[in-house]
C-alpha positions, 0 to 999 in steps of 0.5 A: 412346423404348424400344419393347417387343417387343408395340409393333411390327407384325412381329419387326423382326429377323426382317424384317431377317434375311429381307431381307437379300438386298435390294440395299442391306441392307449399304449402312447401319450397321445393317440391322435398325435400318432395319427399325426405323424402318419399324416404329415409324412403322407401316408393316406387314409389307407395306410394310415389306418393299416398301420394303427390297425396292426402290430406295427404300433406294438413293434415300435413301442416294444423297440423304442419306449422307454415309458409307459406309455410311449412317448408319440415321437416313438412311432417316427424312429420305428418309421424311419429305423425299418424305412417304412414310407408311404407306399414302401412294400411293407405298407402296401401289404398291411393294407392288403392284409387289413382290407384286401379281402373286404374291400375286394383290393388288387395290387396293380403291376407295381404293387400297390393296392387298387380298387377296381373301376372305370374312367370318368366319362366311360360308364360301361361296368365291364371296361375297368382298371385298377385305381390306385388307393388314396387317389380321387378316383378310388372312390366306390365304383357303386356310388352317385358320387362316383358316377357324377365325376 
């Protein structure tokens, strides 16, 4: 399957340039193939860089490589061997774990990592809800662009 541009939730090089200084960003083929991946199964930008960020990459290459470096498909049998899906809880918390404290992130009723804001057209600062990360609202509630919406 050949994914366009528009298709994925983030620019997947951009990502993998921003990433590179992840632990195991030289330890696979291709890096930007692994963000790839992270990508087409719909992880968002969150949870995309909460697991490039973290041991996960490590995990999976130390369960599934056979060379050195991995080959990128690594990742997708880590993936789908633990059951680690968009929005799974084991994701929810990498994300709170890598951005929680310095983002100020709060995890809604169901357990999904959330900035606080307020709905469009109800400008008080005070009346807020937790937005959903990777959702268009989740915007910075400080921003012009937020409060153009």
């Amino acid at each position: 399957m050949k994914l366009t541009s528009g298709q994925y939730r983030f620019n997947v090089k951009n990502m993998a340039r921003d990433t590179s200084d992840a632990y195991s960003a030289y330890s696979f083929n291709s890096w930007v193939g692994v963000v790839r991946i992270l990508a087409v199964r719909g992880f968002n930008a969150w949870e995309a860089e909460a697991i490039l960020r973290s041991k996960t990459t490590r995990w999976c290459r130390d369960a599934y490589a056979k060379t050195f470096p991995a080959a990128n498909n690594t990742l997708s049998k880590y993936l789908d061997s633990n059951n680690i899906t968009p929005r799974s809880k084991e994701v929810n918390e990498l994300v709170m774990e890598i951005f929680g404290r310095e983002y100020k992130l709060e995890l809604n009723k169901e357990g999904v990592p959330c900035r606080r804001g307020t709905m469009p057209g109800n400008y008080h600062p005070d009346l807020t809800v937790l937005v959903p990360l990777g959702t268009p609202l989740s915007c910075d509630v400080h921003s012009e662009t937020y409060w153009s919406m």
